[in-house]
LOKOL-626925 format. One record per atom (N, C-alpha, C): y negated, x negated, z; residue in three letters. Coordinates in steps of 0.05 Angstrom, whole numbers, plus 5000, padded with zeros to 4 digits. Atoms other than C-alpha are relative to their C-alpha. Layout:
<recs>
YXZala ...
</recs>
This chain:
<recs>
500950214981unk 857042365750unk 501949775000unk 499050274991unk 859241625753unk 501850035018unk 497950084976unk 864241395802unk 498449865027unk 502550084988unk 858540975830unk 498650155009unk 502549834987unk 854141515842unk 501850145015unk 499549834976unk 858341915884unk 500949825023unk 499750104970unk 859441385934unk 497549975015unk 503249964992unk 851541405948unk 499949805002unk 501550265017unk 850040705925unk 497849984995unk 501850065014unk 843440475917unk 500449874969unk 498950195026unk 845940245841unk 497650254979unk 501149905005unk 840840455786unk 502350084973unk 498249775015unk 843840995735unk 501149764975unk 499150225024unk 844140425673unk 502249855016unk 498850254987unk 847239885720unk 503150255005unk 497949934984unk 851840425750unk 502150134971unk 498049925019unk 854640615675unk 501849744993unk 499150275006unk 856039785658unk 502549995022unk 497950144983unk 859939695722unk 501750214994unk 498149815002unk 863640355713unk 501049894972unk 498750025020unk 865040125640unk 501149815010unk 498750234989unk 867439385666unk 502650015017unk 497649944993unk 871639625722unk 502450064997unk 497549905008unk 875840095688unk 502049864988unk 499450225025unk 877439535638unk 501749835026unk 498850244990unk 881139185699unk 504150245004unk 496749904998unk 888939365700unk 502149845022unk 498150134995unk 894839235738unk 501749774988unk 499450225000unk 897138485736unk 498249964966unk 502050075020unk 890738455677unk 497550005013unk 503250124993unk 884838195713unk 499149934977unk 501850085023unk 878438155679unk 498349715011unk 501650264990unk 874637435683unk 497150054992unk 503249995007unk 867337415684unk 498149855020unk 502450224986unk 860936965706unk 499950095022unk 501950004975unk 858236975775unk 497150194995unk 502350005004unk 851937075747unk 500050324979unk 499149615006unk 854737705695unk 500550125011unk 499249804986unk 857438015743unk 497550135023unk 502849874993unk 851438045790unk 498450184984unk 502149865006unk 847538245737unk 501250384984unk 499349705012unk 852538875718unk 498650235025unk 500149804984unk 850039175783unk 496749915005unk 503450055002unk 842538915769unk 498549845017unk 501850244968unk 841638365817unk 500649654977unk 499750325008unk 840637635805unk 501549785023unk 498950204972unk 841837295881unk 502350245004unk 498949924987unk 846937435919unk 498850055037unk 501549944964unk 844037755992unk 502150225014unk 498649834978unk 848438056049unk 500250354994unk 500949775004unk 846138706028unk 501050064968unk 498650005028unk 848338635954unk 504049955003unk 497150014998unk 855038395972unk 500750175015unk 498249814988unk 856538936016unk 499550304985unk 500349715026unk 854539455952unk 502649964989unk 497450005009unk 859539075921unk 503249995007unk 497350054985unk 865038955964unk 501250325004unk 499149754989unk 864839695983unk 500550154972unk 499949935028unk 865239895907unk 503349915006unk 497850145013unk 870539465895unk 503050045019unk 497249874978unk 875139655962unk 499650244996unk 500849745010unk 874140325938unk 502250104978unk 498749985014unk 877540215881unk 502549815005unk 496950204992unk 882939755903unk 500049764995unk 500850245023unk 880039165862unk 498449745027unk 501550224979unk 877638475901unk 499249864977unk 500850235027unk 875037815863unk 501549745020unk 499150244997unk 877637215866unk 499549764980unk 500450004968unk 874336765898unk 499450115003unk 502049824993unk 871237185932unk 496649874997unk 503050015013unk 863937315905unk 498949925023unk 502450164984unk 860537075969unk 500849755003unk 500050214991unk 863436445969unk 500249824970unk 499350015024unk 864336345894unk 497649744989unk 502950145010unk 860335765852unk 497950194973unk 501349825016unk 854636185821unk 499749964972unk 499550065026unk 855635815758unk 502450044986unk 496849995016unk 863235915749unk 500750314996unk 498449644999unk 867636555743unk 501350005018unk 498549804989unk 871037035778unk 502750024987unk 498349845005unk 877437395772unk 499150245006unk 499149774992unk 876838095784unk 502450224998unk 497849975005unk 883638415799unk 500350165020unk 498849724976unk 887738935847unk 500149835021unk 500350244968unk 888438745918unk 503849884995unk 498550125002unk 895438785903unk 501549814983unk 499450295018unk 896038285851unk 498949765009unk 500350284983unk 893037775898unk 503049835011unk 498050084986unk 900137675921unk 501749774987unk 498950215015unk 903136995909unk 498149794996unk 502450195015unk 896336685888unk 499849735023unk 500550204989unk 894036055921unk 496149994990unk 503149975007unk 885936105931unk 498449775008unk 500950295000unk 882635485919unk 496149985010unk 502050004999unk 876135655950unk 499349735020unk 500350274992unk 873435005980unk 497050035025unk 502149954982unk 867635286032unk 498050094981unk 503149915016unk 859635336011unk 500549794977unk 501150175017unk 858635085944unk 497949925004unk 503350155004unk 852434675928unk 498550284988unk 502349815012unk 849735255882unk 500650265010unk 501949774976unk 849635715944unk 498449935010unk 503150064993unk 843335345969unk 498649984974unk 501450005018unk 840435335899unk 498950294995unk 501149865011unk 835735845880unk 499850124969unk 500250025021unk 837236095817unk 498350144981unk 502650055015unk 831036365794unk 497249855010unk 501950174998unk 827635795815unk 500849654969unk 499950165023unk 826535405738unk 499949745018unk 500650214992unk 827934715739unk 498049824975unk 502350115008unk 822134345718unk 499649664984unk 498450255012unk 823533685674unk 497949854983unk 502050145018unk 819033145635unk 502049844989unk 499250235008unk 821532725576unk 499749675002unk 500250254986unk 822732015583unk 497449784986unk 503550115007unk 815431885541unk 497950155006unk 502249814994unk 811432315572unk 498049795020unk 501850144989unk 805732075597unk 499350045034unk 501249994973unk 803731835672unk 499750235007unk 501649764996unk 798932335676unk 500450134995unk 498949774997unk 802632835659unk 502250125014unk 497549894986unk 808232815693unk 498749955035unk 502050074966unk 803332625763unk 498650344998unk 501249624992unk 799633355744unk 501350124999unk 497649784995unk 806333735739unk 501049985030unk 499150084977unk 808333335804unk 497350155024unk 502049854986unk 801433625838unk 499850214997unk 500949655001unk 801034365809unk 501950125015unk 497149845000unk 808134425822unk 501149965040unk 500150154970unk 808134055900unk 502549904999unk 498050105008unk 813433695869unk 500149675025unk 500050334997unk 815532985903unk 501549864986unk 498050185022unk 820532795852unk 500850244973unk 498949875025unk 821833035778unk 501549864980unk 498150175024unk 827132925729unk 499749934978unk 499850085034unk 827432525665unk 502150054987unk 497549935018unk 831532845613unk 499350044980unk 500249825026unk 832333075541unk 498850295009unk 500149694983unk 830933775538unk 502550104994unk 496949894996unk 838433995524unk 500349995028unk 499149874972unk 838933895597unk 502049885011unk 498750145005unk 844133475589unk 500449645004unk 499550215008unk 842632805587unk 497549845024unk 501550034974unk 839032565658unk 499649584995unk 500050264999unk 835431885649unk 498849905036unk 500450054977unk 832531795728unk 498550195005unk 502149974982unk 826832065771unk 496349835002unk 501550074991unk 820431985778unk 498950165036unk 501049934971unk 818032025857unk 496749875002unk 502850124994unk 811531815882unk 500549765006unk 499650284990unk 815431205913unk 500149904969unk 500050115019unk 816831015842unk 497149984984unk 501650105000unk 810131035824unk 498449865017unk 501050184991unk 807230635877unk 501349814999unk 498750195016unk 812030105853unk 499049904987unk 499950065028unk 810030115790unk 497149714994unk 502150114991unk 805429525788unk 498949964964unk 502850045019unk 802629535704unk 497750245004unk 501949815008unk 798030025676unk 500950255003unk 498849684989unk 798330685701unk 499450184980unk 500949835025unk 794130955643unk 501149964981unk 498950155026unk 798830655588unk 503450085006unk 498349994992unk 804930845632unk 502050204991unk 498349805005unk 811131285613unk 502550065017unk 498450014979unk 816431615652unk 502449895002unk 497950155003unk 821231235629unk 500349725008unk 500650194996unk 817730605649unk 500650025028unk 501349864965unk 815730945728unk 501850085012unk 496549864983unk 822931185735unk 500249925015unk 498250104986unk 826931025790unk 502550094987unk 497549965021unk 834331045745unk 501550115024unk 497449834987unk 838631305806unk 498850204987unk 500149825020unk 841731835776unk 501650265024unk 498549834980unk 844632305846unk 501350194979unk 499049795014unk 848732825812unk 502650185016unk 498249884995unk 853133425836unk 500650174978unk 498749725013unk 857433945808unk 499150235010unk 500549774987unk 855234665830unk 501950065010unk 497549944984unk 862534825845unk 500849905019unk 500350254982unk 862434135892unk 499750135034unk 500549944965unk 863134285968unk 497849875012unk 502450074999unk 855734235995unk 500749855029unk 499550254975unk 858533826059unk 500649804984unk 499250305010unk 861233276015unk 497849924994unk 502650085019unk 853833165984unk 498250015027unk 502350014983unk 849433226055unk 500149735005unk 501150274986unk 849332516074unk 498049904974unk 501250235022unk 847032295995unk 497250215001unk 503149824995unk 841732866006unk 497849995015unk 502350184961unk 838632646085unk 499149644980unk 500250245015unk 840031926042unk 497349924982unk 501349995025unk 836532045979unk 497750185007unk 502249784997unk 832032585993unk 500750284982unk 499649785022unk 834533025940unk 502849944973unk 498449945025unk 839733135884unk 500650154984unk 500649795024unk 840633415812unk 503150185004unk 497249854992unk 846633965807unk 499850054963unk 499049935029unk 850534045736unk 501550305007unk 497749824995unk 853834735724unk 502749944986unk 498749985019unk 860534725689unk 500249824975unk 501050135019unk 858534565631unk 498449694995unk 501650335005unk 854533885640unk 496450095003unk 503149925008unk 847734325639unk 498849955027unk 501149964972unk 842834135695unk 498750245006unk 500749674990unk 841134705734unk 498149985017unk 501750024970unk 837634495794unk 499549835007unk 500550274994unk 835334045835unk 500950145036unk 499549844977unk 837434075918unk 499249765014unk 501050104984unk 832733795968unk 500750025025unk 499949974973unk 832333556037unk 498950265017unk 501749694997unk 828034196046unk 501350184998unk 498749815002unk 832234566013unk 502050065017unk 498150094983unk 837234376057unk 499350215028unk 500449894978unk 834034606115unk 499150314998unk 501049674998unk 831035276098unk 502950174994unk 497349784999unk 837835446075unk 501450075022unk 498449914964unk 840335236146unk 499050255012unk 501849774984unk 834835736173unk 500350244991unk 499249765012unk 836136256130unk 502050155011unk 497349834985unk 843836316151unk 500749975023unk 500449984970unk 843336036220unk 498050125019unk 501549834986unk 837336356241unk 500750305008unk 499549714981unk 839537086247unk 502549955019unk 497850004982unk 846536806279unk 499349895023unk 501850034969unk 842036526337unk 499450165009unk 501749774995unk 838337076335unk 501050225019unk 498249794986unk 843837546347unk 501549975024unk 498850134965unk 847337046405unk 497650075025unk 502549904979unk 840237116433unk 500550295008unk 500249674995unk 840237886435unk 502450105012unk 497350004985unk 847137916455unk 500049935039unk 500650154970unk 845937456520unk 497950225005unk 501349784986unk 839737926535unk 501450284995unk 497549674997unk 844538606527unk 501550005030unk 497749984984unk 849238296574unk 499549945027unk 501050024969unk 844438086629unk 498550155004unk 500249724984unk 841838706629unk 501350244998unk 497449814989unk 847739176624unk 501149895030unk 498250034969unk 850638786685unk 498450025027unk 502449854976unk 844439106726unk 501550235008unk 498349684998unk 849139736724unk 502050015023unk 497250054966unk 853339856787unk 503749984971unk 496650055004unk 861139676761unk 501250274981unk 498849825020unk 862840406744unk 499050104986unk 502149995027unk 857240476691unk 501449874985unk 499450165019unk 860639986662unk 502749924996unk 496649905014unk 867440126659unk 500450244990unk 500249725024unk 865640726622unk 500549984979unk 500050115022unk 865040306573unk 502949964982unk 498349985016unk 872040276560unk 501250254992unk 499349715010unk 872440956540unk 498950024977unk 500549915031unk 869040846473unk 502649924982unk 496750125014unk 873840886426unk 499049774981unk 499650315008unk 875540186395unk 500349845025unk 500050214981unk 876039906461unk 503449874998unk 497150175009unk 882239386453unk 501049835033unk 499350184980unk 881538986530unk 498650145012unk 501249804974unk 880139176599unk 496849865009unk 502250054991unk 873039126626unk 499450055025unk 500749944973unk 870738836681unk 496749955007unk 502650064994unk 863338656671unk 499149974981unk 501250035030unk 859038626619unk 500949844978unk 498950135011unk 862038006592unk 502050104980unk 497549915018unk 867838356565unk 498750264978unk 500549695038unk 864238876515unk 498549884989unk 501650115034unk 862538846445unk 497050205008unk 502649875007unk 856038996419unk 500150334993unk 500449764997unk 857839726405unk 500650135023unk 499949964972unk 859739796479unk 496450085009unk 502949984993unk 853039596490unk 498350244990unk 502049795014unk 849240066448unk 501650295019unk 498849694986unk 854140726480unk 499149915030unk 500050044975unk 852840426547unk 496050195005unk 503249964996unk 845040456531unk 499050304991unk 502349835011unk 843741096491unk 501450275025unk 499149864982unk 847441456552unk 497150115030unk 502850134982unk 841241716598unk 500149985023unk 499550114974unk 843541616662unk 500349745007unk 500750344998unk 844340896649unk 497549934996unk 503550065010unk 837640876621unk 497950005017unk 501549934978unk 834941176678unk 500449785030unk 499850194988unk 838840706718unk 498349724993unk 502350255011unk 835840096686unk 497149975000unk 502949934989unk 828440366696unk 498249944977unk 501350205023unk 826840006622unk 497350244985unk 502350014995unk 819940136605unk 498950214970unk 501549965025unk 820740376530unk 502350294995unk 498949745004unk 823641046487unk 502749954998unk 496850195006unk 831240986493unk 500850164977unk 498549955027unk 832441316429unk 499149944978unk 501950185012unk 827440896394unk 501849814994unk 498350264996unk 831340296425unk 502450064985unk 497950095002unk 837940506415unk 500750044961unk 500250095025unk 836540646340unk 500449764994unk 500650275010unk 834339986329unk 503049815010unk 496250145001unk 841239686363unk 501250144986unk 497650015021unk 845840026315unk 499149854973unk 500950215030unk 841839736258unk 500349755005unk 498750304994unk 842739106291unk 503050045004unk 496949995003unk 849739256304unk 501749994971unk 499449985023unk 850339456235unk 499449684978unk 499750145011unk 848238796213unk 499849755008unk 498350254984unk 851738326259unk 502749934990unk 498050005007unk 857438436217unk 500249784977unk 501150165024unk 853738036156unk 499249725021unk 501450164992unk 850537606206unk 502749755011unk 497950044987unk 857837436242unk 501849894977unk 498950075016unk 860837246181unk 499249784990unk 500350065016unk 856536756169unk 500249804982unk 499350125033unk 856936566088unk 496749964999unk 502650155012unk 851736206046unk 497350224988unk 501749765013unk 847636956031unk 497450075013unk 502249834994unk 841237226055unk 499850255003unk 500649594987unk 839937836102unk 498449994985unk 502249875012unk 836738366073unk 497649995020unk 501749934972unk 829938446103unk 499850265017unk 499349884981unk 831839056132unk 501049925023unk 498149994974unk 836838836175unk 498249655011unk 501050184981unk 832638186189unk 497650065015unk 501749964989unk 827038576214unk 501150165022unk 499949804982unk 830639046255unk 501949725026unk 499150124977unk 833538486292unk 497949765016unk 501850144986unk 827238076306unk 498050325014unk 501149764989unk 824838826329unk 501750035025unk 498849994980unk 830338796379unk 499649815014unk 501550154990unk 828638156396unk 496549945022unk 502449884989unk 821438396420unk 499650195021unk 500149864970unk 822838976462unk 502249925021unk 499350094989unk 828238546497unk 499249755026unk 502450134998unk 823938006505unk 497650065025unk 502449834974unk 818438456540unk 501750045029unk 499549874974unk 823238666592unk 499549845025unk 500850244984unk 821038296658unk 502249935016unk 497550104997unk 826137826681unk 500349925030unk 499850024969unk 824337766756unk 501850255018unk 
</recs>
């Protein structure tokens, strides 16, 4: 049996021989370097999601081994180090926040017309695709002559039937780096509407919209609302509890400060407070409390991802179980 398989890993048996061969291959003060994108795929994933990085993280503190940067904050086009924890010592870690190509999708193809392609064809790729702007390039990938937008065709005042995209362009040429800190690039993005992203190499990779922009916000700020929400309802109804209900609470172990009201406990306070049934009974709440208090450790369990947060995507596990807590919270009546 693998090394992988006995930590009970969802990792599939192929994937879990690759990373066990890879690993071993890392030595004292001999880090191994490798892609973003190889290394995901030694453990069979393509994105990076909250739920993936904590397969890997827990692999890799396991064995003693970190990356550097660290893989959630890393540009998905560049490399890694992978190395001991204690050979981090000395280093200087040049991670620079969210890259740009953590809001990029990277199996979302980018979609490109040469710079003679016809009108009409590059207007039916712009409609199948619900495109509002597509790039003019070679196809190397390499070599970015402008944009066509819809504003650039209503511009365009010859023949539309005779027209090419090289004619219809608009020549700004936006361009980032994927490694590029995605705050330095939001104003030319609200600005522009959109911009192209190079990896490394010079190769265009992407494209990153005002849209994109925002669903990414929603993505990683939505469950950290989510969870302030759920939190605030925990703590206005734990403090329904007479006083010494709730200085019980500092008897779970981890408690670190004294409690004097709901305010002062964590979220696993809360959950021991609730799955207790004399509190339960105190509270009078309407639903199964071992239903409920299920469902808070799974939210507990992924407040930890949510609390951290990096540029990744909950799993939908843990995003359902916390719009599930959300719901029977919600119901409780607030008069």
């Amino acid at each position: 049996m693998s090394e992988i398989a006995a930590s009970g890993e969802c990792v599939e048996p192929a994937e879990r021989a690759q990373v066990d061969a890879f690993l071993q291959t890392v030595k004292h003060k001999q880090p191994k370097t490798v892609s973003v994108k190889k290394f995901l795929g030694l453990w069979g994933y393509k994105k990076r999601g909250a739920h993936i990085l904590r397969v890997i993280n827990r692999e890799l503190s396991r064995r003693g081994l970190v990356t550097s940067p660290d893989i959630a904050l890393a540009d998905y086009y560049s490399e890694i180090e992978v190395l001991y924890q204690q050979d981090l010592s000395g280093r200087t870690e040049t991670e620079i926040g969210w890259p740009v190509s953590s809001v990029l999708d990277p199996e979302r193809e980018l979609v490109i017309v040469g710079p003679d392609e016809k009108l009409s064809t590059v207007e039916t790729l712009m409609i199948m695709n619900d495109f509002s702007q597509i790039p003019v390039m070679n196809k190397s990938r390499r070599d970015l002559h402008g944009s066509v937008t819809w504003q650039s065709i209503a511009r365009w005042q010859g023949d539309t039937s005779q027209a090419t995209a090289r004619q219809v362009m608009d020549k700004n040429r936006q361009t980032a780096r994927s490694s590029d800190s995605l705050l330095d690039h939001i104003d030319t993005i609200i600005d522009r509407e959109f911009l192209y992203v190079q990896d490394p190499t010079g190769l265009y990779v992407g494209i990153l919209t005002a849209t994109d922009l925002a669903e990414g916000f929603l993505t990683t700020a939505g469950p950290f609302i989510k969870i302030g929400e759920v939190e605030n309802r925990l703590r206005a109804l734990v403090n329904h509890l007479p006083l010494p209900m709730i200085y019980q609470a500092a008897e779970v172990k981890g408690a670190t400060r004294a409690i004097e009201s709901a305010d002062d406990l964590s979220f696993g306070q809360y959950v021991a407070i609730l799955e207790k049934d004399d509190n339960w009974q105190q509270l009078g709440l309407p639903f199964d409390r071992k239903t409920v208090v299920e469902n808070l450790r799974e939210v507990n369990a992924a407040r930890n991802d949510v609390m951290h947060f990096r540029p990744t995507e909950l799993d939908s596990q843990a995003a359902e179980a916390i719009e599930k807590c959300l719901n029977w919270l919600r119901a409780i009546p607030t008069a």
